[in-house]
C-alpha positions in Angstrom: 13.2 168.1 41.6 16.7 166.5 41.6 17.8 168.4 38.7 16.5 171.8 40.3 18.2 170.8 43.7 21.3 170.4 42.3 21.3 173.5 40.5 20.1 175.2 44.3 22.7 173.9 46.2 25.4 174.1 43.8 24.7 178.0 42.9 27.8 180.2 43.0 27.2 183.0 45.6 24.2 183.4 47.9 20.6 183.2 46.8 18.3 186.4 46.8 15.0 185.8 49.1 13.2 185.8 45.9 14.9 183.2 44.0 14.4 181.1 47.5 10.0 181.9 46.8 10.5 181.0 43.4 12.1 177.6 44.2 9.5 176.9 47.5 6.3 177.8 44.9 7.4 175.4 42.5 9.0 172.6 45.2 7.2 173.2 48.6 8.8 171.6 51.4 6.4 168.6 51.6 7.7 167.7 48.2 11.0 167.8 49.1 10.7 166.0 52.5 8.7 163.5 50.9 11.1 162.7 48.4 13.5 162.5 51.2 11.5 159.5 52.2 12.2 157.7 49.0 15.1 155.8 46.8 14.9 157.0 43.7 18.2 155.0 43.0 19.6 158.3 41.4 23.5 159.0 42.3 23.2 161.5 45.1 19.9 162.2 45.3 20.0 162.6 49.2 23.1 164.6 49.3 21.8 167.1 46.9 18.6 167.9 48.5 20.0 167.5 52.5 22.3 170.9 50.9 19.9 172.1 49.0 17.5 172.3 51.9 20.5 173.6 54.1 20.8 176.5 51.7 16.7 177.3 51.6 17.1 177.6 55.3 19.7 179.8 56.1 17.9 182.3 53.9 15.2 184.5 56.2 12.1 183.4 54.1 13.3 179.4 54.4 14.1 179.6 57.7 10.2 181.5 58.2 8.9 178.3 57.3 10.4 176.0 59.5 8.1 176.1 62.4 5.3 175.3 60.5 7.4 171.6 59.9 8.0 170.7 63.6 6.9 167.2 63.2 8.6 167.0 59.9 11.9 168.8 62.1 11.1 165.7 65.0 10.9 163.0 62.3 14.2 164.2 60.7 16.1 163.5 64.1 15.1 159.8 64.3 16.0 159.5 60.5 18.3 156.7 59.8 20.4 158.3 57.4 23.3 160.2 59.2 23.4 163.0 56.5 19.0 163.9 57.2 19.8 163.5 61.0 22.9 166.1 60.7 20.0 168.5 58.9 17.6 168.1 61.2 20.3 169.2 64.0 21.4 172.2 62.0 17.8 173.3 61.2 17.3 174.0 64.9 19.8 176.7 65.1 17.5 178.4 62.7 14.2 178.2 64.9 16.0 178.6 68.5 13.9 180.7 70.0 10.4 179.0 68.8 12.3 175.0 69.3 10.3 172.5 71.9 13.7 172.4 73.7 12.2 169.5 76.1 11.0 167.5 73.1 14.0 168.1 70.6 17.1 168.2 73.6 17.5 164.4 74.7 17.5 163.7 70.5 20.8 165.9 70.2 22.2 164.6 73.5 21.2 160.8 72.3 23.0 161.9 68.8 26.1 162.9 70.6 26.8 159.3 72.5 25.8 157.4 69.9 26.1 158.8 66.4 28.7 158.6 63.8 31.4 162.0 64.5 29.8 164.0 61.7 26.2 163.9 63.3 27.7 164.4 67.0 29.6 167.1 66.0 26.6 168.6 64.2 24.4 167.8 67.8 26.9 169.1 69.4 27.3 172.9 67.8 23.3 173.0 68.1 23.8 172.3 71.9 25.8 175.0 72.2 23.9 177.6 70.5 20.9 176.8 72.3 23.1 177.2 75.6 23.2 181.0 74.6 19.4 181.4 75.5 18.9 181.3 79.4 15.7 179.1 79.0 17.7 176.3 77.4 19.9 176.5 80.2 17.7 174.9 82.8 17.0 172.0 79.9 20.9 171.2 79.1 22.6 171.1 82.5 20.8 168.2 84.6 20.5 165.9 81.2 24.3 165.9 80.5 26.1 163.3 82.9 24.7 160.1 81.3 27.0 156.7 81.7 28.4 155.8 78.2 30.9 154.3 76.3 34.1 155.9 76.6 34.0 157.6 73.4 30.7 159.0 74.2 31.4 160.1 77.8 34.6 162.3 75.9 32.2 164.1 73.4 29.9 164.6 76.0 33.2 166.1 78.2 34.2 168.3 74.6 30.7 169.3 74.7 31.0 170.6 78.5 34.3 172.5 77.6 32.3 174.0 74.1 29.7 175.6 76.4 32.0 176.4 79.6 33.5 179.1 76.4 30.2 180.6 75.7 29.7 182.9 78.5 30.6 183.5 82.2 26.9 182.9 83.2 27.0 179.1 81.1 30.2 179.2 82.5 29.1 179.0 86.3 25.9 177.3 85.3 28.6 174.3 84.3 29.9 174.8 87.6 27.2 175.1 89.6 25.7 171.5 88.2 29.3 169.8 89.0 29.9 169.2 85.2 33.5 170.3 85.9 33.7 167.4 88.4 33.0 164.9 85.1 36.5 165.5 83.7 38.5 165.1 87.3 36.4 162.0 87.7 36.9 160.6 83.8 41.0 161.2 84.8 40.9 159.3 88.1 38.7 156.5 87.1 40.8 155.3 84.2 44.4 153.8 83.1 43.3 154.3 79.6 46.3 156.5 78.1 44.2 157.6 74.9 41.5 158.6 77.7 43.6 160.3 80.1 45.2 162.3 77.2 42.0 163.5 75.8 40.8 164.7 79.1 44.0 166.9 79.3 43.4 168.6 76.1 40.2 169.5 76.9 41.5 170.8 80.2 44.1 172.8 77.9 41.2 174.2 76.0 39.7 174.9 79.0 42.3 177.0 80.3 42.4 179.0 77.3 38.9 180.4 78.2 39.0 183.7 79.7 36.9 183.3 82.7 38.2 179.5 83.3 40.3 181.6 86.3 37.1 182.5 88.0 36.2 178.7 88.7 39.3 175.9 88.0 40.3 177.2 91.8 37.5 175.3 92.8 38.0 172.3 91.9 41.2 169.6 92.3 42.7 170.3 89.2 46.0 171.9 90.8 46.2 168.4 92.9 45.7 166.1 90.0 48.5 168.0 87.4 50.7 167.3 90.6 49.7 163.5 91.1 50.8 163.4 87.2 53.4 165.1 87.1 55.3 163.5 89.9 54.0 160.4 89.4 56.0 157.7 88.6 53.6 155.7 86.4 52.5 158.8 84.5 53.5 158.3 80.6 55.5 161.3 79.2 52.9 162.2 77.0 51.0 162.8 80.3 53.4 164.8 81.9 54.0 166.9 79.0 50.5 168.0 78.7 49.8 168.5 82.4 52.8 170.6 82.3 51.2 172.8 79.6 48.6 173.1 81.6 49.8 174.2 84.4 52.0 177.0 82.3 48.5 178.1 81.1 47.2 177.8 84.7 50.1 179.9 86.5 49.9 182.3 83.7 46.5 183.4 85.4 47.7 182.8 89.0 46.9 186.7 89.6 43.3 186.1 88.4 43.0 183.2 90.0 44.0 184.5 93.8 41.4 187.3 92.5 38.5 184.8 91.7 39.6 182.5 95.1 39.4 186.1 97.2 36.0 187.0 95.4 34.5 183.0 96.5 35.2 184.3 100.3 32.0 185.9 99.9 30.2 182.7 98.8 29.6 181.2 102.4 29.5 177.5 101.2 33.1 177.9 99.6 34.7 180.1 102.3 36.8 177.7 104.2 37.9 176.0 100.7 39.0 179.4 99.3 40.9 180.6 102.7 42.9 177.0 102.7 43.3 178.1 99.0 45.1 181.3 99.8 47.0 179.5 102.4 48.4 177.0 100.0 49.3 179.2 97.3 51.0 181.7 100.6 52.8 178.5 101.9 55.9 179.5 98.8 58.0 183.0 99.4 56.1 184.4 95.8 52.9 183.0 96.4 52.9 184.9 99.5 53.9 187.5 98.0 51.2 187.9 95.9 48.4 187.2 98.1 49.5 189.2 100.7 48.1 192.1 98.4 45.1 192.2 98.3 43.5 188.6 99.4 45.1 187.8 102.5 43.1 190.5 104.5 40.1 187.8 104.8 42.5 185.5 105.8 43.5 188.0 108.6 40.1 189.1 109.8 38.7 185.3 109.7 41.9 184.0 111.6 41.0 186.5 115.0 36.6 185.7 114.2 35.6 183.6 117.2 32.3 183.6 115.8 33.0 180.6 112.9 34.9 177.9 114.6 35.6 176.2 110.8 36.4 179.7 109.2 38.7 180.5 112.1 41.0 177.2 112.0 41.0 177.1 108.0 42.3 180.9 108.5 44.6 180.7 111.4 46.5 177.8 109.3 46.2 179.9 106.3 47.8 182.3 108.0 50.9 180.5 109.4 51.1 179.1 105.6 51.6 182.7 104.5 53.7 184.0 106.8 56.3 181.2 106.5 56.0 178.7 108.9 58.8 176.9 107.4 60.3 179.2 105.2 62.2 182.7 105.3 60.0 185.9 105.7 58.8 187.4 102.4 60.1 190.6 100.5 60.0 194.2 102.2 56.5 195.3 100.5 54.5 192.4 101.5 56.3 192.1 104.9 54.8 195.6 105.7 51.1 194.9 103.9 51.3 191.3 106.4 52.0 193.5 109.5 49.6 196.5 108.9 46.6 193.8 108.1 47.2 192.5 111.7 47.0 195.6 113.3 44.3 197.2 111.4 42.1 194.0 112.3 43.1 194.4 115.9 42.5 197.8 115.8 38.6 197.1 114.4 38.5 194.5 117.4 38.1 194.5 121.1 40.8 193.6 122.4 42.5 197.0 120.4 45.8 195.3 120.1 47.9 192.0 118.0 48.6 191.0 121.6 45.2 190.6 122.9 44.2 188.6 119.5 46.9 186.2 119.9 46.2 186.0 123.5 42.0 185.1 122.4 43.5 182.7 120.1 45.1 180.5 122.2 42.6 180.9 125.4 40.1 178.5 122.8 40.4 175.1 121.9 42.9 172.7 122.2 42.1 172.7 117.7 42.6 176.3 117.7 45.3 176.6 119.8 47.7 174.5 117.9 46.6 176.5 114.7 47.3 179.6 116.6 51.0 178.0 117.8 51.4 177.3 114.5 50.6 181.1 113.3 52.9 182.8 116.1 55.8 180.0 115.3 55.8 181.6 111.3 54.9 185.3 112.9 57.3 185.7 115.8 60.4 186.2 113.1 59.3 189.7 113.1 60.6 191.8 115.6 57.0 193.9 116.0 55.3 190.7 116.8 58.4 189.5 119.1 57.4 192.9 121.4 53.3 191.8 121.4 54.3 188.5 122.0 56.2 189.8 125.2 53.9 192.5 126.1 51.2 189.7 127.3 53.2 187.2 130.0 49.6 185.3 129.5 51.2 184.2 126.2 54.1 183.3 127.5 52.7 181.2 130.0 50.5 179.3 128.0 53.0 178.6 125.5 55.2 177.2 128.2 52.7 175.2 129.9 50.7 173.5 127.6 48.4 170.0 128.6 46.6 169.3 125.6 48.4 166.4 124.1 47.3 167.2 120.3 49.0 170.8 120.6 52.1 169.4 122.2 54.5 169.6 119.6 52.9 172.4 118.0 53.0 174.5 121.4 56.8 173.3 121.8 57.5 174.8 118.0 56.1 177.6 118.8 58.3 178.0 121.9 61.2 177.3 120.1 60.7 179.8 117.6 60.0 183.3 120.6 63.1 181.5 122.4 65.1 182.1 119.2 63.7 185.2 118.3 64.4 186.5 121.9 68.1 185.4 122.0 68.1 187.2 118.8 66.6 190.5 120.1 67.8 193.4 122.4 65.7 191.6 125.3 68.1 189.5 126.2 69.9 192.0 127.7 67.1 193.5 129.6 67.0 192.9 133.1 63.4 193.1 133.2 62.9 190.0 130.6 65.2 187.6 132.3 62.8 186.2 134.0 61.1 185.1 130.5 64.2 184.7 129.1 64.1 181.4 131.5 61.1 180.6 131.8 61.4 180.1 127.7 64.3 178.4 127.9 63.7 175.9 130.5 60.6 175.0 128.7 62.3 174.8 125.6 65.2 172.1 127.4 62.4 170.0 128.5 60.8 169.0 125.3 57.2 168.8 123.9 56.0 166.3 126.3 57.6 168.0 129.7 55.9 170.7 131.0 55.0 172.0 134.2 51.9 169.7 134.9 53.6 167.0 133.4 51.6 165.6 130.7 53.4 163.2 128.2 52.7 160.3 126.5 51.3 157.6 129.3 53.0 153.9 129.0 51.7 151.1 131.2 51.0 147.2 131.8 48.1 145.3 129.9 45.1 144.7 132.0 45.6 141.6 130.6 48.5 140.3 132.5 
């Protein structure tokens, strides 16, 4: 048998399906496993048949035969030797769609924490060609977050990233089960350097992926390359590769604002994707970018009474985008800003971007300070300067706020359509002086100093 292994496994070339019969009539598979079983004490004995039997069944009449051996197949993965246990894992590929997934799954998984790096890696590539069937899938996913030893909890990370490359359907399975979420967590609960760098590199692999676009904007990732890169106890080693990654990351940033637009329409996610949008509008080119196409959502869900959570994510979206606290964006995306407010006030009742402002802040103390905060970045604009004026409601609430929490916001806001006005051709206008004075004395006496009088109280202790 040994002698004829050898000669099998060391055969230049590939072997016809005949020569594979001829060998299996002489040395049937029993033989062979039996022999497996024993110690003949003959220098590579093992070796030689483990390949030899790797060879018989990657052939189409070897591999024919394997179901029949399913026990033989479950009694190779709890093998001792290392080598038997690495051809038991690469025997599966061969039977995938006829394996007992439930029987054989936890082995490879159990191989993966525990084993030596040749059988994990072996588990590991079996793993993720059974991933490419979509009954393994429901198998795979829940078994994968087990607690072991660091080494073991990064294989099991490597494995996550080999799978996420599959397919966009293993791809969103992976994020679906919160398998992502294993990698930010590994990073944040360590001070292990080795650790922290491994994670990274799988993250950089995991940017490489095609579809990793559709689904890193849901998760923290953008906040933890910040928290290492400015950190001040971050190694450079660190630094260096979260830089890398975030090179990979904003080479996508396109496809990303795509995917984060496309999650709007996933109703669990919506409020996480519209701040999303905001925060990549709150720069000059990050608002230039989503202002074409993916700040229309934004828009429409900023003026929707109908989602109180939708509306204040989006009306603070929206005063990230237009520039709250920086200059007004180029000439293109100034115009697509301004014709997505009026074609959503044109689809609405009140017909007009005066009567949605007006809706805005005639709600909630909450939503009123978003919407202060959205006409404070908007009134720059000379077109929303004339709705702003067009309603003296506006002006009166602005001037005449009570709530305490939208104070400051409401005196901002004020600020900002008294500097516009002194800016515009209104000033002159007989008609606006009025305004003109109203915003100006408002303006002179502070956040906490309107009409009614409401400011901070300050009294003696009951105490005393």
């Amino acid at each position: 048998l040994f002698d004829a292994a050898f000669e099998f496994a060391h055969y230049p070339g590939a072997q016809n399906e005949a020569s594979v019969k001829e060998f299996l009539d002489r040395f049937p598979l029993p033989v062979i496993f039996n022999a497996l079983q024993t110690d003949p004490d003959i220098p590579g004995f093992e070796n030689t048949l483990v390949t030899c039997l790797e060879r018989l069944f990657k052939t189409k009449y070897g591999a024919s035969l394997i179901p029949q051996y399913m026990p033989v197949l479950q009694v190779g993965l709890k093998a001792d030797s290392a080598i038997v246990k690495s051809l038991a894992c690469k025997t599966v590929l061969c039977l995938l769609e006829n394996v007992q997934l439930v029987v054989i799954y936890p082995l490879l998984l159990d191989y993966i924490i525990n084993s030596d790096d040749e059988v994990a890696h072996a588990a590991s590539e079996t793993i993720k060609s059974l991933a490419r069937f979509p009954d393994a899938m429901s198998v795979i996913f829940p078994n994968l977050a087990a607690r072991c030893s660091s080494l073991a909890r990064v294989r099991v990370l490597s494995l996550i990233v080999k799978l996420f490359s599959i397919s966009r359907l293993v791809a969103s399975e992976i994020k679906k089960s919160g398998l992502l979420d294993l990698l930010e967590a590994e990073m944040k609960g360590t001070k292990d350097t080795l650790v922290i760098l491994n994670v990274l590199e799988l993250y950089y692999e995991l940017m490489e992926v095609e579809h990793s676009s559709e689904f890193v904007p849901q998760t923290s990732l953008i906040q933890l390359l910040c928290s290492i890169i400015s950190g001040t106890s971050t190694g450079p080693y660190e630094k260096l590769r979260a830089m890398m990654i975030s090179g990979r990351l904003l080479s996508k940033v396109k496809a990303l604002i795509s995917a984060t637009d496309g999650s709007l329409n996933d109703t669990d996610a919506q409020e996480a994707a519209i701040d999303a949008i905001g925060q990549i509008g709150s720069t000059t080119k990050g608002a230039d970018l989503v202002l074409s196409p993916a700040a229309r959502h934004v828009v429409a869900s900023a003026f929707d009474r109908n989602a109180h959570g939708k509306q204040l994510a989006a009306l603070h979206a929206l005063a990230n985008i237009a520039g709250e606290t920086r200059p007004k964006v180029d000439g293109k995306a100034e115009e697509s800003l301004r014709c997505l407010i009026y074609d959503v006030a044109a689809q609405s009742t009140k017909l007009t971007p005066s009567g949605l402002f007006l809706s805005v802040l005639q709600q909630s103390s909450e939503i009123r300070l978003a919407g202060y905060r959205t006409l404070t970045a908007l009134v720059a604009r000379p077109w929303c300067l004339v709705e702003i004026l067009s309603k003296e409601e506006i002006i009166n609430i602005v001037t005449d706020e009570t709530a305490k929490i939208a104070m400051e916001a409401r005196y901002n806001c004020c600020k900002a359509i008294h500097e516009a006005f002194l800016c515009s051709n209104f000033v002159d206008d007989p008609r606006r002086q009025k305004t003109g004075e109203k915003l100006q004395e408002a303006v002179r006496s502070g956040p906490y100093m309107s009409k009614k009088g409401a400011r901070p109280e300050v009294m003696t202790g009951e105490g005393f």
